[in-house]
C-alpha positions as CSV (number, residue, x, y, z in Angstrom):
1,X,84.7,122.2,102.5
2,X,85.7,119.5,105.1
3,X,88.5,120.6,106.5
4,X,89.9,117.5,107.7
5,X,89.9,116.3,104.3
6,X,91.7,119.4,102.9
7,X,94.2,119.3,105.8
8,X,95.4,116.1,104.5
9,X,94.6,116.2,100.5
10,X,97.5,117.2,98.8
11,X,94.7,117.4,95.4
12,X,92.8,119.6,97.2
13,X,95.4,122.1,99.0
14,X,97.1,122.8,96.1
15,X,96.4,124.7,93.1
16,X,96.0,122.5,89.6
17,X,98.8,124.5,87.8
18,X,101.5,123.0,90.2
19,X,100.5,119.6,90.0
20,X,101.5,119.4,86.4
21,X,105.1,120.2,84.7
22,X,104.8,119.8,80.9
23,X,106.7,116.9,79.5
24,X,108.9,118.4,76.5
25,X,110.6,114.8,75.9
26,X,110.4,113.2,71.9
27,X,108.5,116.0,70.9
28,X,111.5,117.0,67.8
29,X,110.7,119.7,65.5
30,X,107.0,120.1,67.3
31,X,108.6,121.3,70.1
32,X,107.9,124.9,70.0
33,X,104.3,124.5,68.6
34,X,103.4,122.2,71.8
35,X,104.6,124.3,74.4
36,X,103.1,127.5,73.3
37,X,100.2,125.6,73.4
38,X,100.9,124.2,76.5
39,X,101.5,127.5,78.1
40,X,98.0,129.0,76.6
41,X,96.1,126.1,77.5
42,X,97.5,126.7,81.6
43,X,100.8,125.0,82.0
44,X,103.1,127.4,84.3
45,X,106.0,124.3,84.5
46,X,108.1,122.9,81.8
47,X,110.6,120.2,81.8
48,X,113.2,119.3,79.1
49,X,117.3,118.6,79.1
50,X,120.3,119.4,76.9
51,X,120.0,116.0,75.6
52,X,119.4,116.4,71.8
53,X,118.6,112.5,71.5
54,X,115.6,113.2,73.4
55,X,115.1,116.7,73.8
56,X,115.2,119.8,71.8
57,X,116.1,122.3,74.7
58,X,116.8,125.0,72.2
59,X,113.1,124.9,70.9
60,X,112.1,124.7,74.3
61,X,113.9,127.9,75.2
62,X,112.6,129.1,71.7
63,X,108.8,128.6,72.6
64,X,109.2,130.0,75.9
65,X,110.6,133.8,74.7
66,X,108.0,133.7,72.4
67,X,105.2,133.3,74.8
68,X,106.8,136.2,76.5
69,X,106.5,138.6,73.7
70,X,103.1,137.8,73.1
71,X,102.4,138.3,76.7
72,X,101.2,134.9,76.9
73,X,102.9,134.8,80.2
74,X,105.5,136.2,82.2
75,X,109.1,135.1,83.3
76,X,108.4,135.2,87.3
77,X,105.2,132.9,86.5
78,X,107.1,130.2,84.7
79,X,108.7,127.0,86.5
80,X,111.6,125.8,84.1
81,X,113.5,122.9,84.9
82,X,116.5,121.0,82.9
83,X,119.2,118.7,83.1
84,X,122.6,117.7,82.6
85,X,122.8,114.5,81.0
86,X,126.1,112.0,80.8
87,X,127.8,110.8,78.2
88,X,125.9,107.6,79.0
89,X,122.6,109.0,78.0
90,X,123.5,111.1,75.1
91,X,123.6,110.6,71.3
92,X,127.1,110.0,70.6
93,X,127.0,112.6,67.5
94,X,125.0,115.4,69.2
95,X,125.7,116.3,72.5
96,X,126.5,119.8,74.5
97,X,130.3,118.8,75.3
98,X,133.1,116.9,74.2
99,X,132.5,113.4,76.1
100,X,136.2,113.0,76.4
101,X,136.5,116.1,78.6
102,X,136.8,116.1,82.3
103,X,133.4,115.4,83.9
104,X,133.7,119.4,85.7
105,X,134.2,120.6,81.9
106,X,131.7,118.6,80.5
107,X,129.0,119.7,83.1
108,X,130.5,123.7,82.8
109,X,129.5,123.0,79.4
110,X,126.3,121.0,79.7
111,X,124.8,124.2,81.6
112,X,126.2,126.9,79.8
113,X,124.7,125.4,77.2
114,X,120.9,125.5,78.8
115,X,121.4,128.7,79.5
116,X,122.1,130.2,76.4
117,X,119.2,128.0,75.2
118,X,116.9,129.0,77.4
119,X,117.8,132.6,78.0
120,X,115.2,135.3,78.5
121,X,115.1,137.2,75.8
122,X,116.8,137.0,72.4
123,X,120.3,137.7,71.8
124,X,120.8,138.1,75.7
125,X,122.3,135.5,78.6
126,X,122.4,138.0,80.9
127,X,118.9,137.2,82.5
128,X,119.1,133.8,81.7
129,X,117.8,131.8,85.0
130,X,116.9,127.6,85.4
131,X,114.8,127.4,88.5
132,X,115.7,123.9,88.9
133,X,118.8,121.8,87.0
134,X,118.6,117.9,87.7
135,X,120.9,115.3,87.1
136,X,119.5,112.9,84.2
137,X,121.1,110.4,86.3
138,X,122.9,109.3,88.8
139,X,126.7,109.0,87.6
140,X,128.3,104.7,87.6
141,X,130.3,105.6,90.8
142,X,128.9,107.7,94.0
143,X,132.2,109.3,94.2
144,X,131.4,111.2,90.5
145,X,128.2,111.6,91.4
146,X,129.0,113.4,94.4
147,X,131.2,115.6,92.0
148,X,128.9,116.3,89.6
149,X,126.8,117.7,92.2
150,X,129.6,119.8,93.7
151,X,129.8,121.2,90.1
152,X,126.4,122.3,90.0
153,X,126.0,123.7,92.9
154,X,128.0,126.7,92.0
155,X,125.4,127.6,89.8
156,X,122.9,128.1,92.8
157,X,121.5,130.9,93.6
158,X,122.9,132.9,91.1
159,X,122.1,131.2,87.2
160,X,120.2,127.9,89.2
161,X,117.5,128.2,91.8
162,X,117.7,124.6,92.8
163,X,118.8,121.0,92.4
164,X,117.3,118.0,91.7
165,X,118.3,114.5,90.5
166,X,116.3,111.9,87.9
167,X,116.3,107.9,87.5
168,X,117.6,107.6,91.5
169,X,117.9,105.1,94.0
170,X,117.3,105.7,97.4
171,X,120.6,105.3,98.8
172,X,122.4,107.3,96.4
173,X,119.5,109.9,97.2
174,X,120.3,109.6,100.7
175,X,124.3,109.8,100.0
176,X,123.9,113.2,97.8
177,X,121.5,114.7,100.6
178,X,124.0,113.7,103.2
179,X,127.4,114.9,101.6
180,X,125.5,117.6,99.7
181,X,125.5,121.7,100.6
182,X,122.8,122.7,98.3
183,X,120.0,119.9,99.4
184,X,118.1,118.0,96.2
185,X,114.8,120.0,95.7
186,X,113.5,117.5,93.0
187,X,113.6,113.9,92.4
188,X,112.1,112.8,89.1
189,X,111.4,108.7,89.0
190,X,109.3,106.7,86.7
191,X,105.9,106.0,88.6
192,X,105.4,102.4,88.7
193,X,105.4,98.9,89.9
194,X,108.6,97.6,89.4
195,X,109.9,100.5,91.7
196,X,107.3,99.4,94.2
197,X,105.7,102.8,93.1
198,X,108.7,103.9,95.4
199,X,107.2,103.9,98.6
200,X,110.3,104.8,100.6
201,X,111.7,106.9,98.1
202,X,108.7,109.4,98.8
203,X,108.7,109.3,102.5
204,X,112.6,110.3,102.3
205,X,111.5,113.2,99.8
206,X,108.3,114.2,102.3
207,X,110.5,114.3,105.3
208,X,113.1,116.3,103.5
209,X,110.2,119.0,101.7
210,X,112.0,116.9,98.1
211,X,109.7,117.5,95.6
212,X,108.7,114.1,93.9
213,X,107.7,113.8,90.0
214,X,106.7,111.3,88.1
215,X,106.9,110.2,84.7
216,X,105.5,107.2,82.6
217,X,102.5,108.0,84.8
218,X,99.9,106.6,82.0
219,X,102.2,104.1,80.3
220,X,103.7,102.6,82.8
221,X,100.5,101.4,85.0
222,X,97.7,99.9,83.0
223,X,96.8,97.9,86.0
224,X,96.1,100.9,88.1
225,X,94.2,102.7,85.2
226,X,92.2,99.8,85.1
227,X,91.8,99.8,89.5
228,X,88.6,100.0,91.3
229,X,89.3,103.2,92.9
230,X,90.2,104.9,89.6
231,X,87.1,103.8,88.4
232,X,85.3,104.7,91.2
233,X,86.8,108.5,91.3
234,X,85.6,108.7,87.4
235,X,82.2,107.8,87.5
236,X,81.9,109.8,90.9
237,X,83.6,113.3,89.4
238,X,82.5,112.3,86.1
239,X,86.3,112.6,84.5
240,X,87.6,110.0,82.4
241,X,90.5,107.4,83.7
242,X,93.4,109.0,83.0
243,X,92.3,112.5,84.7
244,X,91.2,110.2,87.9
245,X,94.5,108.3,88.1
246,X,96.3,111.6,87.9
247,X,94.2,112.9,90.2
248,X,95.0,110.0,92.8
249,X,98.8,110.0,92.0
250,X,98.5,113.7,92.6
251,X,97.1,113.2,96.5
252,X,100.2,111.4,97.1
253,X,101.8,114.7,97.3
254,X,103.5,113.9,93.4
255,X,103.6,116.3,91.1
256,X,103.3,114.6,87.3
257,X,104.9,115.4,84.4
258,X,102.3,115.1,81.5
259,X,103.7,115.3,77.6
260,X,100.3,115.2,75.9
261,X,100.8,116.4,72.1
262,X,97.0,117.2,72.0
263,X,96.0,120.9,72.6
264,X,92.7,119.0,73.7
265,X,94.0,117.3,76.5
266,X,96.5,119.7,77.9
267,X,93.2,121.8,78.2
268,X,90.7,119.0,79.3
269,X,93.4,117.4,81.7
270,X,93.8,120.3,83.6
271,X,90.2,121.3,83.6
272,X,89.7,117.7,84.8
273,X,92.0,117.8,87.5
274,X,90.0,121.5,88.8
275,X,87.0,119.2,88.5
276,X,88.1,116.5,90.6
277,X,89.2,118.9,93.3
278,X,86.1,120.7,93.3
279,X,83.6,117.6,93.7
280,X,86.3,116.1,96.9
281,X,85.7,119.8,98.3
282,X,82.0,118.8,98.6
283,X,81.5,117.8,102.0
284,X,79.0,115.7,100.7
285,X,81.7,113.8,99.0
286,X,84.1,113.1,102.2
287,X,83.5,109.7,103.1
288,X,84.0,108.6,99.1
289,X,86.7,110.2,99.0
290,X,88.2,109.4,102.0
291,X,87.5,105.9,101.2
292,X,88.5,106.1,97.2
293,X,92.2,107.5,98.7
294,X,92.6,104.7,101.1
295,X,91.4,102.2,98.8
296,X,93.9,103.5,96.0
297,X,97.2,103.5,98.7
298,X,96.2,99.4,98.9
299,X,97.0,98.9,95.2
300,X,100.4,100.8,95.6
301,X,102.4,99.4,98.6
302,X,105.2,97.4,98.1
């Protein structure tokens, strides 16, 4: 291996499990089904939200005791991650709380609520833990936002091992890490060019060891799917687009949330991803690589 290359490739430093978080989002009455799979095919993260427009936590929490049983995996080697969503964001006939409560109540209830759902074991809240709780969003004023977060940080370490916030802005980002006593462990932004793929977003979050994820990964960049350096990194680690554009976003030091609804590609994604690590490990393969990282940073500056 090169080790100047490795010193400075997030792809190649880490391992492929942690590079992924399976996306649980629109997946209704599948939901169960696609985790298990999910978790058999190699997924040790899982994102979802007590949002019921979106989300069907509960199936989530379902799937995940299940896998337990069966032995499929174990608690301690699972990464689960939720949210508390606002009124704003919610299906005004299915939600966790009673909107017109106070915002501390609603939250109380918002998390009690993901708890229960996506508790340990059966009939038990006792061991129920949510190694990270986000924010959907930040809340219309800073001043609520700030107390939203206040809310939730009683939760940590005890029921929450860390918090995170979704759909932010740098200066309100900025604002809750400044004001904050349990620091943001997590931002989660959509990935793309009208955000300026944000650039200074993700230097704030390297600085501050904030973990950076990114949604609409796929969907949200056709141009850069269709890049030179994608397809460059394809026909060199002979992987197909979308496993070299992850693969690239991934060496940004992002970790991406993929919702794929096909056993096939939860399996070939992550095998692709092992596969594009192992051919930049080549010394043999430095200078490509090198030059297929630089080239892709071009295409994603503001």
């Amino acid at each position: 291996m090169a080790s100047s290359t490795a010193a400075s490739s997030r792809l190649i430093s880490k391992h492929t499990k942690s590079l992924f978080i399976y996306g649980t989002a629109w997946k209704k009455d599948h939901t169960t089904r696609l985790v298990k799979q999910a978790l058999v095919a190699g997924f040790r993260s899982v994102d979802t939200a007590a949002q019921p427009r979106h989300y069907q936590e509960n199936l989530v929490g379902q799937a995940l005791r299940e896998a337990y049983e069966e032995g499929i995996v174990k608690r301690e080697d699972i990464y689960v991650q939720t949210k508390y969503t606002a009124p704003m964001g919610q299906d005004v006939n299915n939600m966790p709380y009673c909107p017109l409560d106070p915002l501390e109540t609603q939250i109380r209830a918002s998390v009690t609520s993901s708890l229960n759902n996506l508790r340990h074991k059966e009939g038990s809240e006792e061991d129920s833990f949510i190694n990270c709780l986000l924010l959907h969003s930040p809340l219309p004023t800073i001043e609520e936002t700030l107390q939203a977060w206040k809310t939730l940080e009683a939760y940590v370490p005890n029921k929450v091992g860390a918090l995170g916030v979704s759909n932010v802005t740098l200066p309100i980002l900025e604002a809750i890490y400044e004001h904050s006593n349990v620091k943001p462990s997590v931002v989660q932004n959509r990935f793309y060019q009208a955000t300026s793929y944000d650039v200074p977003l993700r230097s704030f979050c390297l600085e501050h060891d904030i973990m950076y994820q990114s949604f609409w990964t796929l969907t949200g960049n056709p141009k850069l799917l269709r890049s030179q350096p994608v397809n460059t990194l394809g026909e060199s680690a002979k992987v197909n687009k979308a496993i070299a554009l992850y693969a690239l976003v991934m060496d940004l030091d992002i970790v991406v949330l993929n919702g794929t609804t096909s056993t096939q590609h939860m399996g070939e994604d992550l095998a692709g991803i092992d596969k594009v690590r192992q051919w930049a490990k080549q010394s043999e393969n430095e200078t490509e690589w090198n030059q297929i990282r630089a080239e892709f940073t071009k295409h994603i500056k503001p």
